[in-house]
Structures are given as C-alpha cells and as structure tokens.
Phi, psi and omega in degrees: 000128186277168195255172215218085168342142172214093173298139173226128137317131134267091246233106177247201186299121182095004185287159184276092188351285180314310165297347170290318193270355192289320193299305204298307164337273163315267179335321223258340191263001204265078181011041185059063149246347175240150154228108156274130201195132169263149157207198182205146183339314175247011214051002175262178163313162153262141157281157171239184173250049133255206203245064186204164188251126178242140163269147171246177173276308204250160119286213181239014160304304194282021153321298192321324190257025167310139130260318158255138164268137180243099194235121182265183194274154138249192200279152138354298200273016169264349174311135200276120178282146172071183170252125169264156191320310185275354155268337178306338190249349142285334181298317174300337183275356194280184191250145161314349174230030165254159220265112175252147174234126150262166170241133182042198184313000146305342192301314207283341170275321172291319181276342165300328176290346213051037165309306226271342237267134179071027174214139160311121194214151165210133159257201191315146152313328168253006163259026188264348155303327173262027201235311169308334124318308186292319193245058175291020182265005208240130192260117193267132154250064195320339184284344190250153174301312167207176177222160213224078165243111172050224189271031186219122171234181185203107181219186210290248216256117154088223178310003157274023171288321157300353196256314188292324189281320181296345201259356165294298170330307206275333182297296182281321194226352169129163160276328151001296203271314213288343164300314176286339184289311171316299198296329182313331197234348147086028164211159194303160158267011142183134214282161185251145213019232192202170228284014171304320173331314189248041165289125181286138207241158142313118172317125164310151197282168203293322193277358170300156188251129160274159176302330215288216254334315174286333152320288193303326206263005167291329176238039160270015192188035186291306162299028161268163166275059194312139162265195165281316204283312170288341197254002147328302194274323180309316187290334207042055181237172163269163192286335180292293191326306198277342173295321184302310194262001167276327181267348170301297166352270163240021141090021173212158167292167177317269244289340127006281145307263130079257192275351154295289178313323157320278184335298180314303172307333169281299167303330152312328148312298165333282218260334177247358179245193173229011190281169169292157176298302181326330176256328153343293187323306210299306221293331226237357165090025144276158170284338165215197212267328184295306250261300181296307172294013194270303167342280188308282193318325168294308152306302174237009175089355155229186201270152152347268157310326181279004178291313179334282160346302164311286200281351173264336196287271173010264166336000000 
C-alpha cells in the first residue's frame, strides 16, 4: 500500500486565495499521493486580502501529523514584524523531520522563525530589501523561482507556488507523475529561468528579435555541443546582443540555461530508460558520464544512479 503524503496549509492574516489553493490544487492532482488539509493558528477564519474571509476545517493541532508543511503568502502590508506569539506556538507543533515550503512573503515567518538561518532562500522579488534587512543572516537569492535546502524550501513571488509544488511532486515520484500533474493543471512543468525575468526591465526597442525560436531549436539539439557563437548565429544577433537578450528574457545566462535543460533531460533519461549514465551524457550533450554526474549533483545532491534508483524503484 503506498503512503500517502499528508500536507497542511497554513493559512495566515491577510492571505492571498491564490497561493492558498495552489498545494491543493497540484497535489490534489498528483493520483492520491498527497492529502491535503488547512488550518490557522487558531481554528477560527482568516482574513485574505479580498474581500472575503476563508473557513478552515483544522486548528494548528494538525500541524502535528504533517509531513509536509505549507505556509502561503500574505498581502505586504500583512507581513507579520517579528514572529507574533500564536504562529510561533503553531509553528513548535510541526515534527522535526517534516518538510517546511513557504510561498512567496511567507518567506519572512520562516526566517522570523530561524528556519532560514544560514540556508539559502527566496521570496518575492519586491520585498527582497526589506526581508535583507530584517534577516541578514539568511543567504537570499532574489534571481531564482524557487530553493530547495535540505527540508526547507522556498519560493519567490505569486505563481511561483506552483513551480515549487510541481518540483515537489517531481522530487517524490519522478517527472512522470509531476508531468501529468502539469498537463492536469494546464501550466508548463517547468519554467525556464527565474523570477529576474520577471523584474519590469525598460521596454525593449520596437525593432528586437526574442530568443525563444533559438530557445526551441537548442533543444532540439542538445546533444551537440553548443556554444554562444551557435546559438548567436542560429539568433542572427551578434553574441554581446544575443547574451543581452537572452538573459532579460530569461533570467540566465546562454550557458546557464545549457545545463539546466540538460540536467532536466537526463532525469528524464534517468528514471525511463535503461541506458548507461555515459550514453545518457552522449544523449544530453555533455561530454562524459563525470561531467554529467558533477551537474545532477549540483543540481538536486545526488548521483546519477541513486536518482536511478529512486525512480525505478518506484515504477
């Protein structure tokens, strides 16, 4: 019988409907692997920041049987100074080995807490001067959707809560499932770079070329060995022009991006095939088998095989 993940929203003053419905949303889409259930601090509503009010089910007693914890955002001007008392004394019921994510200005109740300290984090893009005041102890990375440290993740603004759940979803069971949960839910299953894209930039002039037809046709061809001078020319830009416009876009550099879309392809490899890690490498356009396990590792912490491993096990 397979276990069956058991998520709790948290839901606090001022929260934003949408980030609230995403864990339910996703998960809920994910073949009965996840149960999801809210509460609030106290068991009574919440306010959000419309114009409405949400009923919970729970108090912060079901904190207690979590394995993952969920704390969505609130409005700005609801961000909480401090840890006020009654999240704090709901925050103490989660168990020590269960998974906490905030979304978005959620961020700012895990580092009041001293989740974050000394760990890598992100919130929201427009609060990050004041979240580096309040918390310099925190090492922040306002450029990415979302991070993933140890049992504590975290991500930026809005819609990245769906990025965070699917890469959850994709984390437990494979991209498989975390692929169907996407087309079930009608958004990609993962975005390509990260929320600097979406910082508002000075309008571009009326005569710019976008990267995406040079996007598409890389990865129709990862396994070459692409440089800047190809995917420049492939752009009909010069390399300063196209490295400019590639990263407003999309919010990595070429070679960045590269190796993101590699990495993805090769745990797709991983977890449906049988090939050796070397011809994985060969399929995904690194040059060797090391080269590739240096990546995966950079990426998600572990080796080739034991991603193998996981995910075949599974299956």
């Amino acid at each position: 019988m397979q276990h069956v993940e058991r998520v709790v929203v948290l839901a606090l003053d001022g929260v934003y409907p949408f980030e609230l419905g995403i864990p339910s949303r996703i998960f809920g889409a994910a073949d009965g692997r996840y149960e999801v259930l809210t509460c609030t601090v106290d068991g009574r509503p919440v306010r959000t920041n419309a114009d409405f009010s949400v009923a919970v089910e729970h108090g912060p007693e079901i904190l207690e049987t979590a394995d993952t914890v969920v704390v969505a955002s609130m409005a700005t001007p609801r961000i909480p100074e401090g840890l006020p008392a009654e999240i704090a004394t709901a925050l103490a019921r989660i168990r020590p080995d269960a998974r906490i994510v905030s979304i978005c200005t959620a961020a700012f109740v895990l580092a009041a807490a001293g989740l974050l300290d000394g760990r890598r984090a992100t919130t929201h893009w427009q609060v990050v001067d004041r979240f580096r005041a309040l918390y310099p102890q925190v090492e922040l990375d306002p450029d990415v959707l979302f991070v993933h440290d140890g049992r504590i993740l975290t991500s930026a603004g809005a819609a990245s809560g769906v990025d965070i759940c699917l890469h959850i979803v994709r984390t437990d069971h494979g991209s498989e499932l975390a692929n169907t949960v996407a087309r079930r839910c009608v958004v990609p299953p993962f975005r390509d770079g990260g929320q600097a894209q979406f910082i508002q930039q000075p309008v571009p002039d009326c005569g710019a070329t976008s990267t995406a037809a040079t996007r598409d046709w890389a990865l129709g061809h990862l396994d070459e060995p692409l440089a800047l001078n190809d995917l420049a020319r492939h752009a009909g830009m010069s390399l300063r022009t196209f490295a400019r416009r590639f990263n407003d876009e999309v919010g990595l550099s070429p070679g960045r991006w590269l190796i993101q879309q590699r990495v993805a392809r090769a745990r797709d490899l991983l977890e449906a095939s049988d090939l050796s890690v070397d011809q994985i490498a060969g399929r995904v356009g690194f040059a060797t088998g090391a080269s590739l396990r240096q990546h995966l590792h950079a990426a998600i912490g572990v080796s080739p095989q034991a991603y193998r491993r996981t995910f075949q096990e599974a299956r």
